[in-house]
C-alpha positions in Angstrom: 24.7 8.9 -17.5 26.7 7.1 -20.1 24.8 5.1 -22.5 26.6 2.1 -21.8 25.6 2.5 -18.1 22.0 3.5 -18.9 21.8 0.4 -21.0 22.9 -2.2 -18.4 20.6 -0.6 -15.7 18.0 -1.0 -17.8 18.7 -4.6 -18.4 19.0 -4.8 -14.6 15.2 -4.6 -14.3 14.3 -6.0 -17.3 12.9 -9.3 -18.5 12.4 -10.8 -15.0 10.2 -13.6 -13.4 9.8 -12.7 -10.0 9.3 -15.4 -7.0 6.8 -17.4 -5.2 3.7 -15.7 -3.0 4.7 -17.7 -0.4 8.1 -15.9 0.0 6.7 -12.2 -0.9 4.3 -13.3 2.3 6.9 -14.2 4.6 9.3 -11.2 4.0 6.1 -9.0 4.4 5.1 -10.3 7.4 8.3 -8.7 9.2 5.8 -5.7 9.6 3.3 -7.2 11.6 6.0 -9.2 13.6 8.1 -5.5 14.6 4.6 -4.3 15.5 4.2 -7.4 17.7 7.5 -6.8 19.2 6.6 -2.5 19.6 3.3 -3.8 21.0 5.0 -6.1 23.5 7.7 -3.6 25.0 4.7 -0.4 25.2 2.3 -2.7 27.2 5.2 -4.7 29.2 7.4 -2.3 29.4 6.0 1.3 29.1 9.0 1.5 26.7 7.8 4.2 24.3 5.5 6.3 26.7 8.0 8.7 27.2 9.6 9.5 23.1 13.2 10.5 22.9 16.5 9.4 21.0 16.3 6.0 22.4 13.1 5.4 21.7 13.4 6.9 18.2 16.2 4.7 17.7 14.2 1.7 17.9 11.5 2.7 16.7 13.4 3.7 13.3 15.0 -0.2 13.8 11.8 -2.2 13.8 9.8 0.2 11.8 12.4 0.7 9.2 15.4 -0.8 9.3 13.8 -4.4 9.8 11.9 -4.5 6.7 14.7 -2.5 4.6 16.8 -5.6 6.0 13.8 -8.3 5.0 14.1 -7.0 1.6 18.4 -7.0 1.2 20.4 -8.9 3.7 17.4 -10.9 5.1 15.7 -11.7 1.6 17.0 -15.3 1.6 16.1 -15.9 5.0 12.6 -14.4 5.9 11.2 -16.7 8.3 14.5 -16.4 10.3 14.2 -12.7 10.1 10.8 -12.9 11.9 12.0 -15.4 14.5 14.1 -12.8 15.9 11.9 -9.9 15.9 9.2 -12.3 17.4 11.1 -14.0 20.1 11.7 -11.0 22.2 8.2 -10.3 22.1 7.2 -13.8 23.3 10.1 -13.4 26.2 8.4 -10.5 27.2 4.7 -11.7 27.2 6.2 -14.5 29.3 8.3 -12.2 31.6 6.4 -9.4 32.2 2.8 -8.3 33.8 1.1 -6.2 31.8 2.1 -2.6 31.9 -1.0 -0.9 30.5 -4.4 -1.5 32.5 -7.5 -2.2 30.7 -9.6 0.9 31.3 -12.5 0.3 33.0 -15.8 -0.8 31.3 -17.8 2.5 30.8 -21.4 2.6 32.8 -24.3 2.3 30.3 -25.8 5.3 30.6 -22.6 7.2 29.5 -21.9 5.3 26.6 -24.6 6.4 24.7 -23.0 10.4 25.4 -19.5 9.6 24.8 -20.1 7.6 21.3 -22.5 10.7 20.0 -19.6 12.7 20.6 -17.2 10.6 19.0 -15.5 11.3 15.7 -17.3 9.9 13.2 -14.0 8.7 11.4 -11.6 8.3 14.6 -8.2 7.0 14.2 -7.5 3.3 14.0 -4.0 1.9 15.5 -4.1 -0.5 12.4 -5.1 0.8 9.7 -2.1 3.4 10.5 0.2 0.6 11.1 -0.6 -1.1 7.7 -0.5 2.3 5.8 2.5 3.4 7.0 4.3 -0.1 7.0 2.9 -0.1 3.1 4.8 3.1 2.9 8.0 2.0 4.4 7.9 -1.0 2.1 7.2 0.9 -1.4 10.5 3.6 0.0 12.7 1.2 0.7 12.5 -0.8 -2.7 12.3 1.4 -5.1 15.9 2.9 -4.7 17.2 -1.2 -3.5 15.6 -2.9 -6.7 18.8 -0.4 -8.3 21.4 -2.3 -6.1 22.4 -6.2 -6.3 21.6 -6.7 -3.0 17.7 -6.6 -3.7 17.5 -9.8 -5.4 16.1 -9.4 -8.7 13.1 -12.3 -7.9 11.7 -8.9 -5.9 12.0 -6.7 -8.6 8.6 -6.3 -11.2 8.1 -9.0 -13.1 8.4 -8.6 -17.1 4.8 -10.2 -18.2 4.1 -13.0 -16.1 4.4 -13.9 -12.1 4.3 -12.4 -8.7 7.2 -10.6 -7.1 7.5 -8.0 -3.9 7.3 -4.6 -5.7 4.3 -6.1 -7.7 2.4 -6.0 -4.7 3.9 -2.5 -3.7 2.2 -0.9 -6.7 -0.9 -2.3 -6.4 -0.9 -1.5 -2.7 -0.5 2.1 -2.9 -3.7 2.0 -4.6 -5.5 -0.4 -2.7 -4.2 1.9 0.2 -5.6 4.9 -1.3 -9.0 3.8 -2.4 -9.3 2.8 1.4 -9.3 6.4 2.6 -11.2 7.5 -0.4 -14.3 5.8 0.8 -14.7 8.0 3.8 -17.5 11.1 1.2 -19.4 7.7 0.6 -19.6 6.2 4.2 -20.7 9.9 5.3 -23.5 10.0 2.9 -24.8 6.4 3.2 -25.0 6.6 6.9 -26.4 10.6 6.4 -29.0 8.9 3.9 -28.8 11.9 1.8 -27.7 12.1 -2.0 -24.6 12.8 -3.0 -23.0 15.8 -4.6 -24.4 16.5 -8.4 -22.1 14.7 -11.0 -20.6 18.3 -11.9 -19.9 19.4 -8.5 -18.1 16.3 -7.9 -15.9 15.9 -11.0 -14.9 19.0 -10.0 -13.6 18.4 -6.7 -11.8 15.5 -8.7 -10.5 17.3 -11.4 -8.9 19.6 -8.0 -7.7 16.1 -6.9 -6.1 15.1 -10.1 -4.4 18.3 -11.1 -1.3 18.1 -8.3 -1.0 14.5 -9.4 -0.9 15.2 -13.2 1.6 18.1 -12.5 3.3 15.5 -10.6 3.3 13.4 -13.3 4.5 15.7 -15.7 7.7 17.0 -13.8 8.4 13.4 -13.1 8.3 13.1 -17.3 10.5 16.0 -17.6 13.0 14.6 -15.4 13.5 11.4 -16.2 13.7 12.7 -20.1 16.3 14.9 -19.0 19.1 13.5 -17.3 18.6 10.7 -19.9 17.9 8.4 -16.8 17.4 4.7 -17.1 13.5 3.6 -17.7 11.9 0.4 -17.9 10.0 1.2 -20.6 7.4 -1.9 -20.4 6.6 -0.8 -16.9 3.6 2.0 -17.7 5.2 2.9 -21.3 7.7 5.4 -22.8 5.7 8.5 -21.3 3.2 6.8 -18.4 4.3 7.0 -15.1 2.7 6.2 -11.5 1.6 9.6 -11.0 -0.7 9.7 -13.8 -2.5 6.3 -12.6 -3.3 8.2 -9.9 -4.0 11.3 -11.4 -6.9 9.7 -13.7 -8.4 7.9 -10.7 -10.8 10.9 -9.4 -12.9 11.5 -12.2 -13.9 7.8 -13.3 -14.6 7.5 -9.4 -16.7 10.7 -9.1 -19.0 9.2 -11.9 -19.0 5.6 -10.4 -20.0 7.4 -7.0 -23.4 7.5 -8.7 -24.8 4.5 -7.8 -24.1 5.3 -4.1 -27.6 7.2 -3.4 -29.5 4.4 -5.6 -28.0 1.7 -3.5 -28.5 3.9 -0.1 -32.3 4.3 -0.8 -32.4 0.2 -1.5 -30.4 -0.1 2.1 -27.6 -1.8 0.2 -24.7 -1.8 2.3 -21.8 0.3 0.7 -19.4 -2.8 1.2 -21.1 -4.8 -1.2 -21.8 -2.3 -3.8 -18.0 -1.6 -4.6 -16.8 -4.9 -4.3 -19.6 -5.5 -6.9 -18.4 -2.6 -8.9 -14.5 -3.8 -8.5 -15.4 -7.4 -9.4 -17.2 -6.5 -12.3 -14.5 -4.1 -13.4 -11.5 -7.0 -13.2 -13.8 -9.2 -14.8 -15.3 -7.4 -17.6 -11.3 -6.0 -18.2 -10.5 -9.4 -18.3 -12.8 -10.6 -21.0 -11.8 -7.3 -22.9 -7.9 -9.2 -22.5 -8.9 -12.5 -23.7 -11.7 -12.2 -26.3 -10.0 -9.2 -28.2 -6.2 -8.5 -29.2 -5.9 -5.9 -26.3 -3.9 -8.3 -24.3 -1.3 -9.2 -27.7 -1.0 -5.7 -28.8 0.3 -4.9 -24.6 2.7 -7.8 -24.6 4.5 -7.7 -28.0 2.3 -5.1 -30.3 4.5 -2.6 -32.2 4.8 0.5 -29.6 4.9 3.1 -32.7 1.3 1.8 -34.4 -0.8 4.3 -32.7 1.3 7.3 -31.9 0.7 8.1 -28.3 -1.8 5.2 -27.6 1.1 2.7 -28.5 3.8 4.2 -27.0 2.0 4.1 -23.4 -0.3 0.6 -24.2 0.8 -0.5 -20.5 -0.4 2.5 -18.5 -3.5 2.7 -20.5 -4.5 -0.6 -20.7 -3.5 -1.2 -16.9 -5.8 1.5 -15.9 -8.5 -0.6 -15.5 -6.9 -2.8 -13.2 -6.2 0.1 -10.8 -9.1 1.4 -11.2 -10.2 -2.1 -9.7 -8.2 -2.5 -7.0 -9.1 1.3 -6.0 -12.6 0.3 -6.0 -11.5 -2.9 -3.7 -9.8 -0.3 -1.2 -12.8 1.5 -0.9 -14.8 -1.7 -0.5 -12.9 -2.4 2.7 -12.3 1.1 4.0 -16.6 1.1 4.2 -16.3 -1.4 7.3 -12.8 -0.7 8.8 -13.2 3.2 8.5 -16.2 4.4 10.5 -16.2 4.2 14.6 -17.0 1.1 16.0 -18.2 0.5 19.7 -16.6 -1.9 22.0 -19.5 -4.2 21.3 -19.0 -4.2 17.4 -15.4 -4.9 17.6 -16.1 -8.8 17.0 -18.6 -7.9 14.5 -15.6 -5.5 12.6 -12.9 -9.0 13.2 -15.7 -11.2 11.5 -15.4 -8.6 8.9 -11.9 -8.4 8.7 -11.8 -11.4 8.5 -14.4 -12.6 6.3 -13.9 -10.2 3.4 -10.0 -11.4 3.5 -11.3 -15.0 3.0 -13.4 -13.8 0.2 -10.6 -12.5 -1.7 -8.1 -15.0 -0.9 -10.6 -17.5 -2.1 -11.1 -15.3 -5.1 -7.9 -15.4 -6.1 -7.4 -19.3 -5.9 -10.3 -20.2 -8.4 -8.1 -17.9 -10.9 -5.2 -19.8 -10.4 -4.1 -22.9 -12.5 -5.0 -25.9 -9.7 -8.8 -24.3 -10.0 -8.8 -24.9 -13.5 -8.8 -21.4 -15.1 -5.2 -21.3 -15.3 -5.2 -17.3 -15.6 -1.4 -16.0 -14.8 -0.9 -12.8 -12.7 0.4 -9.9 -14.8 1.1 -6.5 -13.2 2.0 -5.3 -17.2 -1.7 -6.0 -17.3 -2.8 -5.5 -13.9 -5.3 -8.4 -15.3 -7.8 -10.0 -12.6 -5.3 -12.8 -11.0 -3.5 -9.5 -9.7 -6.5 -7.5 -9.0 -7.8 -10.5 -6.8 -3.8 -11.0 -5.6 -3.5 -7.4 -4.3 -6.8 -7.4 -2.8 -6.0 -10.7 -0.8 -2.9 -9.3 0.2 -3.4 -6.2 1.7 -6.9 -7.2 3.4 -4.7 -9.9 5.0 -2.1 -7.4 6.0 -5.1 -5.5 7.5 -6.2 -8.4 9.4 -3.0 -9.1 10.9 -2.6 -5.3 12.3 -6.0 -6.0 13.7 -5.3 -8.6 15.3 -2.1 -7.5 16.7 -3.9 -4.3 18.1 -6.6 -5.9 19.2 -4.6 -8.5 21.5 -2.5 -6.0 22.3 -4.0 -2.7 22.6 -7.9 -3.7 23.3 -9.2 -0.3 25.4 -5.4 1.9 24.7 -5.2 5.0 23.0 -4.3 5.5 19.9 -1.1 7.4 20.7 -0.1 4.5 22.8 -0.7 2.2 20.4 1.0 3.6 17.1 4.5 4.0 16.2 5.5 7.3 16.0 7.5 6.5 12.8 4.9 4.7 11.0 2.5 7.5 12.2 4.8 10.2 10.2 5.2 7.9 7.5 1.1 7.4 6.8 0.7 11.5 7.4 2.8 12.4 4.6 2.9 9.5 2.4 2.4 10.9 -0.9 5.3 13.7 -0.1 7.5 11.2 1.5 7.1 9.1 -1.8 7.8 11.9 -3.9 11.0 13.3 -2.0 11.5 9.2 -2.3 11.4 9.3 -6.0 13.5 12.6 -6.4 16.4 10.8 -4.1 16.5 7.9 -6.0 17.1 9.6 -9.0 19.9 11.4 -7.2 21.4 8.4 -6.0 21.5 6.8 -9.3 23.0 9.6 -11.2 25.6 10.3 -8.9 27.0 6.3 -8.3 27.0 3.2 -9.9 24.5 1.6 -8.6 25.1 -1.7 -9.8 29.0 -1.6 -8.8 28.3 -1.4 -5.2 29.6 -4.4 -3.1 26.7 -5.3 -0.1 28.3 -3.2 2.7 28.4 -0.1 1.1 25.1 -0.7 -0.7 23.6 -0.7 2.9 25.2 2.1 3.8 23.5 4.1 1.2 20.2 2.4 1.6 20.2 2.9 5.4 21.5 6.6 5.1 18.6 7.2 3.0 16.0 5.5 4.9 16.7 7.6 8.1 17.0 11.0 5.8 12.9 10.0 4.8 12.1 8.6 8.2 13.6 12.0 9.9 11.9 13.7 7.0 9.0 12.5 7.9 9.0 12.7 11.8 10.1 16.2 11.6 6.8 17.4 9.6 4.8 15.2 12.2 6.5 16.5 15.3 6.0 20.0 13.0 2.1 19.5 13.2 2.8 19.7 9.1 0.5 17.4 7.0 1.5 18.2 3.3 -1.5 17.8 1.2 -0.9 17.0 -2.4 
């Protein structure tokens, strides 16, 4: 790549302010909206029961190609965007019986037998649906943010303010601190201690190890081709991978408190929302009573060697470490297998912990009077509290969704088989992701590519992942990194 090019790329994704929440909401919410429209032709139509290349075809449209288009063509025009997903769906629930028959209410002496032999941790229509749309989301951008038609408002923010693929980072994590709660929830409800601290930083360390690597070839890479790097993102060597890498062990020694608070009949929920809040807000009062938040924004990035030249990763690592802990806060109550009669209980929940954080995240903001700004450099606690709100709202909307639409279905019935592959594989679709952005960047010019062509690429690239992706699924293949 010629230096020239490397250095307007660069500047491409540099120094920017981002947008408002209110539009990052709207575009987002053209996941929920395809799933409403998915949900409406399954149960009024029966349109997916049988799965070929039509069905396949829509199902890569809405599941894909709508939010690839919310982010690009659509970006200026969100709310429009979801008017026309939604409208079908409300001709539909207007046109149509019902094609799916609520099953019949089960006869109390059998529902004692068939929730014993229920899987402790079944599969949940939406927590798929919000894992896999989360997945979709974080593809998608990170090779468009390289092209003009991903407005630059989308793209990270520099120091200061909110913008799309903010949120996507912070999701990922959020997202994977919510499976990650599934060892604690099995021995809280088994009341029995967990693992000794050695055995389980073990079983990290095992955890971290195909990350780090992952990390580390990543590293090599980018060093090599001399491709284009933000370098205030996570630092001149810091990368994603290693955020996730260093996750394990600080959460196998924070798993301590789980048998303490299990004996006391504290219910896992609270304690690691405890343990996230007091995280943020102890990292927080690190920022602002020390010169930890000056030396990340504009301290010399050659002070301190290695410590320097990676400040942002380092210092960030707290904040993921937060928002991990958040995840696994609400995977406690959306996780475990819930009988018809608890379902209210689990939309109180839903509900109720996505008020919390919502809430939580206003009494940061300026009109509260604490005028804290949201920096994902920092990953400081307005965007701890900001990615938490988010995704449990996203949550909340997939429940809802499933639960109006899907109330007594399968799962199979109720999931897109896209989304499905995409949550199976995530973190090897998000690798092959990364390695084909990188390809596409150092074979065109990125930047030079009018909005038709730019589609093109970003389409043809979508449907290689998504095809990717519903091949190892159709395959039986789960790729476990």
């Amino acid at each position: 790549m010629a230096q020239s090019l490397k250095n307007l790329k660069q500047d491409f994704v540099s120094n920017l302010t981002g947008g408002t929440i209110n539009e990052i909401n709207l575009v987002t919410a053209v996941a929920p909206a395809t799933y409403i429209l998915y949900a409406a032709l399954q149960t009024r139509l029966g349109f997916f029961k049988y799965y070929g290349p039509l069905q396949f075809a829509v199902d890569f449209l809405l599941s894909a190609v709508a939010i690839l288009f919310s982010t690009t063509l659509y970006s200026s025009f969100p709310l429009l965007l979801n008017l026309l997903i939604v409208s079908p769906a409300i001709l539909l629930h207007l046109g149509q019986s019902r094609n799916t028959k609520r099953p019949a209410k089960p006869r109390s002496q059998n529902v004692e037998k068939e929730t014993s032999s229920a899987p402790e941790f079944p599969k949940k229509a939406f927590i798929t649906v919000y894992r896999g749309s989360m997945m979709v989301i974080t593809c998608c951008a990170i090779l468009a943010v390289d092209f003009r038609v991903f407005p630059r408002r989308f793209a990270k923010v520099e120091n200061w303010g909110t913008s799309l693929m903010d949120t996507g980072v912070g999701s990922f994590v959020f997202s994977a601190g919510m499976m990650s709660a599934k060892s604690v929830i099995k021995d809280y409800l088994a009341k029995r201690a967990s693992e000794p601290l050695g055995a389980r930083l073990k079983s990290a360390m095992r955890a971290s190890l195909p990350l780090l690597a992952l990390g580390i070839v990543r590293l090599i890479m980018v060093k090599g081709v001399d491709y284009a790097e933000h370098v205030t993102e996570y630092g001149v060597h810091w990368n994603f991978f290693f955020t996730l890498g260093f996750l394990p062990p600080l959460l196998a020694i924070l798993q301590s408190v789980s048998p303490a608070a299990s004996r006391m009949g504290i219910n896992p929920t609270f304690v690691y929302t405890l343990l996230s809040l007091v995280t943020a807000v102890g990292y927080q009062v690190v920022l602002e009573k020390t010169g930890l938040k000056a030396f990340v924004l504009v301290g010399n990035r050659n002070q301190y060697g290695l410590i320097s030249q990676n400040k942002e990763g380092i210092s960030s690592f707290a904040g993921y470490l937060s928002i991990f802990l958040a995840g696994m806060a609400t995977g406690m109550y959306t996780l475990p297998r819930d009988t018809q009669s608890q379902r209210f209980g689990l939309l109180k929940k839903i509900v109720g912990w996505c008020l919390f954080w919502t809430i939580s995240f206003m009494i940061t903001k300026e009109r509260w009077g604490f005028d804290i700004a949201v920096s994902r450099r920092l990953a400081n606690l307005p965007y701890i509290l900001w990615v938490a709100s988010f995704n449990t709202a996203q949550v909340t909307a997939f429940y809802l969704v499933e639960r109006g639409y899907f109330r007594g279905a399968e799962y199979s019935v109720a999931v897109p088989k896209v989304l499905e592959a995409f949550n199976r594989n995530g973190l090897a679709i998000f690798l092959v992701a990364n390695l084909f952005t990188g390809v596409v960047n150092i074979s065109i010019n990125t930047l030079e590519c009018r909005r038709i062509p730019a589609m093109g690429v970003l389409t043809s690239y979508i449907l290689v992942l998504t095809l990717l992706a519903v091949g190892l699924d159709v395959k039986n293949l789960s790729i476990k990194l």
